[in-house]
Backbone as numpy.savetxt, mean C-alpha at the origin, in Angstrom:
# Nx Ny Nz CAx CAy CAz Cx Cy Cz
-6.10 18.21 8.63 -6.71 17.47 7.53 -5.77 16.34 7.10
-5.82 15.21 7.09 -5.67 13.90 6.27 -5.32 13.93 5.15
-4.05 13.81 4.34 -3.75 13.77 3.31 -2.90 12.48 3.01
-3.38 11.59 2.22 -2.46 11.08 1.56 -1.69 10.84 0.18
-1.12 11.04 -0.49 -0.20 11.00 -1.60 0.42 9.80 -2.28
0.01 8.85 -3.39 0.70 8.25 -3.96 1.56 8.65 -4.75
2.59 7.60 -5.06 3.71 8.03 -6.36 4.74 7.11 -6.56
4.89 6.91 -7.69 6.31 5.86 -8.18 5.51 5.05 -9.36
3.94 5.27 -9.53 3.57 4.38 -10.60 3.87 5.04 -11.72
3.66 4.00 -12.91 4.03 4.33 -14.50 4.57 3.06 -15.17
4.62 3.33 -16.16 4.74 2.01 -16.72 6.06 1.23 -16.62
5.92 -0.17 -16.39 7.31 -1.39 -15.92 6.81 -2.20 -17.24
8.14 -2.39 -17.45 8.27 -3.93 -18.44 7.74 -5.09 -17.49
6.91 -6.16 -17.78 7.07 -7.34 -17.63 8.66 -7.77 -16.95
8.41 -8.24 -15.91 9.52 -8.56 -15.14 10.69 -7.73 -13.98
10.08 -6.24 -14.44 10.63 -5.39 -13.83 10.43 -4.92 -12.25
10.74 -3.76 -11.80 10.58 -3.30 -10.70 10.22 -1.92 -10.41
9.46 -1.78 -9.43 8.81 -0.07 -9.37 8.72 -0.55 -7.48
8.87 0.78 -6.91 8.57 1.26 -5.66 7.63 2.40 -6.13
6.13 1.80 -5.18 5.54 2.58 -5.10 5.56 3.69 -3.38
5.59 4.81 -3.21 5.36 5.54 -2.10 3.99 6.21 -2.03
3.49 6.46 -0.49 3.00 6.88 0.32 3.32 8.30 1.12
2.84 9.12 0.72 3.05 10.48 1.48 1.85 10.78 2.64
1.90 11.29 4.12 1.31 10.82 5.02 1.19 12.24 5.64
0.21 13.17 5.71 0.29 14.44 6.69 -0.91 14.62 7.48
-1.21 15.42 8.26 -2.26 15.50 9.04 -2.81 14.88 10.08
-1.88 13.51 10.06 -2.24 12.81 11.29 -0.78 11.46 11.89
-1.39 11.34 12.88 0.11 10.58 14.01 -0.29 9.28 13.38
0.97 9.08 12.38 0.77 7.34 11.97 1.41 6.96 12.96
2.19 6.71 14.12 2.36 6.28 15.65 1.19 5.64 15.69
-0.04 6.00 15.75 -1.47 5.34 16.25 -2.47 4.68 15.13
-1.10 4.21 14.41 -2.58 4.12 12.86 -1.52 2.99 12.79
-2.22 2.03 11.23 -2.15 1.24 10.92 -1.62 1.56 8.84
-1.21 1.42 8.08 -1.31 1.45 6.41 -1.35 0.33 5.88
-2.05 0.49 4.68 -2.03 -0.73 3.72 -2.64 -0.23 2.59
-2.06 -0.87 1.89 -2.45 -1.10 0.28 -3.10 -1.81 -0.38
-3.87 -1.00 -1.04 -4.82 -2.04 -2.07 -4.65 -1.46 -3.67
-5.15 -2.66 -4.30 -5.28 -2.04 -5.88 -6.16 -2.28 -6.78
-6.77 -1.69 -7.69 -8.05 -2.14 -8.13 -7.96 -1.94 -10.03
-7.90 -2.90 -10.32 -7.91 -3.10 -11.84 -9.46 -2.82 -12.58
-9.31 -2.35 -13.95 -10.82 -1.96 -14.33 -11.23 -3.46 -14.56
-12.69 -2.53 -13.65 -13.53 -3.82 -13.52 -13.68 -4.60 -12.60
-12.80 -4.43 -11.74 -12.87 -5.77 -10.52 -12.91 -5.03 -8.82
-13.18 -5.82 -8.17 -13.26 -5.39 -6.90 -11.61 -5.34 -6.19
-11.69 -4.39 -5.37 -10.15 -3.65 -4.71 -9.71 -4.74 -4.00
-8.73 -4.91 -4.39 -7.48 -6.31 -3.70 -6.94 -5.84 -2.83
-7.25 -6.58 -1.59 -6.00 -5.84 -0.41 -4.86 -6.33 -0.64
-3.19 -5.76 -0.58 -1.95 -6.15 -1.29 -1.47 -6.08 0.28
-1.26 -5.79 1.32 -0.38 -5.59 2.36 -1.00 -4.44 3.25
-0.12 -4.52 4.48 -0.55 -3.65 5.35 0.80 -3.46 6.34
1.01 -2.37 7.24 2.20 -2.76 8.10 1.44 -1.46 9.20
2.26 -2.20 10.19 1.52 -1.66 11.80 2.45 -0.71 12.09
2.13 0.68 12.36 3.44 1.68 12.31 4.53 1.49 13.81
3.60 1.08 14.84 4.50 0.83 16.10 5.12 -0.21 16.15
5.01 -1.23 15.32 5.81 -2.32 16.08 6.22 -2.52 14.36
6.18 -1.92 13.21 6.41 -2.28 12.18 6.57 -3.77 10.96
5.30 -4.70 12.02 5.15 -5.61 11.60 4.43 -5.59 10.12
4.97 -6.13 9.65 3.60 -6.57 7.83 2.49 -7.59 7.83
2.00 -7.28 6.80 0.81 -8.90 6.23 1.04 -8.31 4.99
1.29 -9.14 4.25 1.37 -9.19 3.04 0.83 -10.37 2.04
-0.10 -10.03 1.47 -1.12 -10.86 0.57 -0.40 -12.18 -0.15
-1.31 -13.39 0.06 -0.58 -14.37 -0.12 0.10 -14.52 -2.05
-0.74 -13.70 -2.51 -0.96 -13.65 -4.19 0.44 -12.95 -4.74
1.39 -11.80 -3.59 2.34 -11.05 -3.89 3.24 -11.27 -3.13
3.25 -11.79 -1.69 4.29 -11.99 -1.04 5.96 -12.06 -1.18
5.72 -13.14 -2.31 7.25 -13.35 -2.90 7.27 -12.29 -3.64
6.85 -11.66 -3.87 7.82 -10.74 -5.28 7.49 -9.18 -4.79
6.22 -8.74 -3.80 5.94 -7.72 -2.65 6.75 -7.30 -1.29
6.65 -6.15 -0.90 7.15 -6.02 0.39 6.66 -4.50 1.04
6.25 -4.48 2.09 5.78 -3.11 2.97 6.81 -2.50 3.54
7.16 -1.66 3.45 7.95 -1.03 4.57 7.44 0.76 4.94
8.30 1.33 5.57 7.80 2.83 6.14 9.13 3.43 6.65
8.71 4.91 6.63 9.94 5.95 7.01 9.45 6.49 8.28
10.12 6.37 9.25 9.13 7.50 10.51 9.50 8.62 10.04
10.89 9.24 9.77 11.32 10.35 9.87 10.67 11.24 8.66
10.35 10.51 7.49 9.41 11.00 6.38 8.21 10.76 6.33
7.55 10.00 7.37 5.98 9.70 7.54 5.21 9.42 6.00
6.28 8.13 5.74 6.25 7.66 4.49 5.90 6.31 4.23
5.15 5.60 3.25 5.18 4.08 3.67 5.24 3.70 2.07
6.29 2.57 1.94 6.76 2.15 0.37 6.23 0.64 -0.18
6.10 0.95 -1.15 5.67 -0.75 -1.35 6.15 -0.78 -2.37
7.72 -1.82 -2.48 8.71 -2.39 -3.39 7.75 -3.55 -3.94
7.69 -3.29 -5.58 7.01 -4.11 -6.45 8.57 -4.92 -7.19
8.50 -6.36 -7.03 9.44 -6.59 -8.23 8.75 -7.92 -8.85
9.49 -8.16 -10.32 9.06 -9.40 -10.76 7.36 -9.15 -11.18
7.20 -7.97 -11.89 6.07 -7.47 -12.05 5.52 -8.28 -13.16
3.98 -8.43 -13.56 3.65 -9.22 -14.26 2.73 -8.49 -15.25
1.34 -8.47 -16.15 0.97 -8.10 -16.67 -0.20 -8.37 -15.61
-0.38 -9.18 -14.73 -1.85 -8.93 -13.94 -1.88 -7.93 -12.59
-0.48 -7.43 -12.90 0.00 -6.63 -11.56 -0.47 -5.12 -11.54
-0.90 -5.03 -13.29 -1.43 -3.57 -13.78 -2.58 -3.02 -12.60
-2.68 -2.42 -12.44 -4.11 -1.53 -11.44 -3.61 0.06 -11.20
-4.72 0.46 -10.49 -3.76 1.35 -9.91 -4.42 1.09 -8.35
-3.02 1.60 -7.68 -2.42 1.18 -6.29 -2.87 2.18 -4.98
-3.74 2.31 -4.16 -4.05 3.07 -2.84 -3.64 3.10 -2.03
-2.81 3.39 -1.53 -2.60 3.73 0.29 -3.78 4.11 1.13
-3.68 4.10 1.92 -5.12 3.56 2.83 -3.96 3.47 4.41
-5.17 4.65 5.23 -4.55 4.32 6.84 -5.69 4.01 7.52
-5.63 3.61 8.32 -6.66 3.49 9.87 -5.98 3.71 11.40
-6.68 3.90 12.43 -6.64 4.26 13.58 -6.30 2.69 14.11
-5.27 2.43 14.77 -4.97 1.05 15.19 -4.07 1.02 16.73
-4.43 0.89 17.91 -3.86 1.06 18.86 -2.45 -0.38 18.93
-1.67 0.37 19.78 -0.66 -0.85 20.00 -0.98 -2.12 20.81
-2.37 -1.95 21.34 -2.85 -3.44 21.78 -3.65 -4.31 21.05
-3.72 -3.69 19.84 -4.69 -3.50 18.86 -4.25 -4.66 17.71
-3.99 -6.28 17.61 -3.03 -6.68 16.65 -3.94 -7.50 15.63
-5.27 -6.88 15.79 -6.14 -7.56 14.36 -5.49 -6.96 12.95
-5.21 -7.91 11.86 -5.22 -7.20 10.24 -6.31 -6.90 10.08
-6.41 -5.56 9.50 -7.93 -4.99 8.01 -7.18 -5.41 7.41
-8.11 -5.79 6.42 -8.18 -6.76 5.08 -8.88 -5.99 4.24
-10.16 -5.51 4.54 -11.18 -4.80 4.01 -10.64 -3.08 3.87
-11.45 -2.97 2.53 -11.70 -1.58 2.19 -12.01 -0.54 3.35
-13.47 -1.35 3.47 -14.23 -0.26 4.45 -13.63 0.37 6.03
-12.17 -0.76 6.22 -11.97 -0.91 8.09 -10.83 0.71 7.51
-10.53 0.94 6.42 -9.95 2.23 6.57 -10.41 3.10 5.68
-10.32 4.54 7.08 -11.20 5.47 6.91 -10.47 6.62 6.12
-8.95 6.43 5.78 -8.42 7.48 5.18 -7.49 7.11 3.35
-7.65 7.18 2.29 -7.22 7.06 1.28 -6.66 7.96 0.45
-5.52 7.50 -0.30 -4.96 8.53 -1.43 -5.87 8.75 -2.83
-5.21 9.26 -3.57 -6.02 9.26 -4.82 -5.63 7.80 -5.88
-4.48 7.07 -5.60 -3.99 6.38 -6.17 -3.33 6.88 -6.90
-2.16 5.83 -7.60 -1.26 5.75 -8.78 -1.11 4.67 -9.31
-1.61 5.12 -11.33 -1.12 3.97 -11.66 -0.43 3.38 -12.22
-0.76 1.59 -12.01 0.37 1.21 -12.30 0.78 0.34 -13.56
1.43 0.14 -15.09 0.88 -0.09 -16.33 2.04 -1.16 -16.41
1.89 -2.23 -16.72 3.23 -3.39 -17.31 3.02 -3.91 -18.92
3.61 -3.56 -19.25 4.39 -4.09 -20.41 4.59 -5.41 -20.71
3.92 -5.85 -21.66 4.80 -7.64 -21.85 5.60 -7.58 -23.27
């Protein structure tokens, strides 16, 4: 069974920094793909990043780039997303999200729907 696990959200001051994590069991991220999205009340789910577990490349959303970053643990089958320079529109709460992605495989999901596995989220609250 597919489990994924968020954690690290809670509330940041305006300007601050939070790592959010990804906990990953039940299946070979070797053959998958992660990314993050986040969805504020009211609005439709923002894709924030994604990173390819074999070749550990990123995409990272043009809106967070500078102040965002993807990374992953093999040995903890873990995937982190370092928030800094947080803002008050940065509030949501945050999903991990995997899909099935072969290593010949080098299209980005962007979309919700292209992944079939999600956490419950964590969220995430800023302060001004």
């Amino acid at each position: 069974q597919v489990r994924l696990v968020e954690s690290g959200g809670g509330l940041v001051p305006a300007g601050g920094s939070l790592r959010l994590s990804c906990a990953a069991s039940g299946l070979a991220l070797s053959t998958n793909s992660a990314g993050w999205f986040r969805q504020a009340g009211g609005k439709d789910p923002e894709f924030i990043g994604a990173i390819r577990w074999f070749d550990c490349r990123t995409n990272v959303a043009e809106s967070v780039k500078d102040r965002f970053s993807i990374s992953r643990d093999k040995d903890k089958n873990r995937i982190y997303l370092p928030m800094n320079s947080v803002t008050p529109d940065d509030a949501a709460i945050y999903y991990c999200a995997v899909r099935p992605q072969a290593p010949f495989d080098h299209r980005w999901a962007v979309r919700r729907n292209e992944y079939p596995y999600w956490g419950p989220g964590t969220q995430v609250t800023v302060s001004s």
